[in-house]
VEXNUVEX-595128 format. One record per residue: residue in three letters; x, y, z of N, C-alpha, C, O, CB in turn. Coordinates in steps of 0.05 Angstrom, whole numbers, plus 5000, padded with zeros to 4 digits. Glycine has a CB too. Layout:
BEGIN
ALAXYZXYZXYZXYZXYZ
...
END
This chain:
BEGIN
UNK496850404733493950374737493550134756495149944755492450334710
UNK491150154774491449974790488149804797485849914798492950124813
UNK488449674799485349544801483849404829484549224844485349314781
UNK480849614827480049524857478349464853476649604843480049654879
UNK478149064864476448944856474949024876476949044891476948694849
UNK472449124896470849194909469449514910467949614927471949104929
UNK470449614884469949854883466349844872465150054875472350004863
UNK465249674863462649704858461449574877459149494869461849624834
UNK461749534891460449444918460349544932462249694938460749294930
UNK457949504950457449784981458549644999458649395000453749904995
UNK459449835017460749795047463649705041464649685018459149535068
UNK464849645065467349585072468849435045467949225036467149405100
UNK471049565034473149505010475649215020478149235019475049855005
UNK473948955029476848795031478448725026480348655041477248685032
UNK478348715005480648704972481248794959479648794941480548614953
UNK483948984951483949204931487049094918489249024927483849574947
UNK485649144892489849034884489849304865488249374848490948604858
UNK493549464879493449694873496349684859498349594871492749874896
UNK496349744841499149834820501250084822501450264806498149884792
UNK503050024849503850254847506350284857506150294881502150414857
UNK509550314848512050324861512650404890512750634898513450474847
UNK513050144905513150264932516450394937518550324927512350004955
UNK515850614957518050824957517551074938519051264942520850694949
UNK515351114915515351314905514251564918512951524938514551254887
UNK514551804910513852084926510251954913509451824894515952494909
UNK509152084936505651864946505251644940502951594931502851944936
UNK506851474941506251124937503551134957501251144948509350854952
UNK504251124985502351095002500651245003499551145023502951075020
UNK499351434998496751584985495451524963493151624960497251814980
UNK496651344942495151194913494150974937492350824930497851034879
UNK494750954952493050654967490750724971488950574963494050524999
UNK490051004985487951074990487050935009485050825001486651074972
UNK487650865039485650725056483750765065483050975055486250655071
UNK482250695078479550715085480250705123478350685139477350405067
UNK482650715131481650605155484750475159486550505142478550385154
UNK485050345184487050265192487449905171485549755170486750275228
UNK490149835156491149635139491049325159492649275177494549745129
UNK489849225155490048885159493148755149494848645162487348715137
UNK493148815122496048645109497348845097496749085101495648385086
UNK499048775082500448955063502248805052504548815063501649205075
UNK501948615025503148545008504448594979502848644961502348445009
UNK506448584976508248714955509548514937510648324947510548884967
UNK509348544911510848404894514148484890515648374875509348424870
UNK514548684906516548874901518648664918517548504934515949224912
UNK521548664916523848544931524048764946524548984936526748444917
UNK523448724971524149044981527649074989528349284999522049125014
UNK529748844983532048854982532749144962534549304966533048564973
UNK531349144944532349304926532049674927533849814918530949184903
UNK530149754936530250054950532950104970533449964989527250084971
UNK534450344961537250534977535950385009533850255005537051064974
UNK536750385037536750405060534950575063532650495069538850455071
UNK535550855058533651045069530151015065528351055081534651295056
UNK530150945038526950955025526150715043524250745057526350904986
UNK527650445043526550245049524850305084522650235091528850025044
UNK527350455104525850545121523050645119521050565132527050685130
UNK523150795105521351045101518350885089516150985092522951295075
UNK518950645076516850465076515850295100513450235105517350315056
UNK517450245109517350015134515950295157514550245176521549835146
UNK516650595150515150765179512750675169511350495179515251155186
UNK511850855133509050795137508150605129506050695122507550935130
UNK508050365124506150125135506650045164505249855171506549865119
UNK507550105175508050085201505350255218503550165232511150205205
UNK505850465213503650745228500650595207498450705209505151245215
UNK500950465197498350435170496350215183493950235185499850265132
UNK498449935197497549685202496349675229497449765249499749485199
UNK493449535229492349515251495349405282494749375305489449265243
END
């Protein structure tokens, strides 16, 4: 479960803190963006994802980030 602090407020969402294993099959679709990503911070070691997934994170925040 993940929590978005700007969800009761109108217009543009600046802040969203979202709970969700990066590398999982739709990690990046629970983000739900609105639009092209400013940041993208993770509590996650990303040392720890196989090679392959870790790419596969680094494409999409990559294609994600202004």
């Amino acid at each position: 479960m993940g929590l978005d602090a700007t969800r009761s407020r109108p217009g543009p969402r600046p802040v969203r803190y979202i709970e969700v294993l990066i590398g999982s099959p739709g990690w990046f679709a629970a983000l739900d963006p609105d639009g092209p990503l400013d940041a993208a911070v993770s509590t996650t070691a990303l040392h720890c994802p196989e090679p392959d997934t870790l790419r596969e994170i680094h494409r999409d925040l990559a294609a994600a980030l202004r």
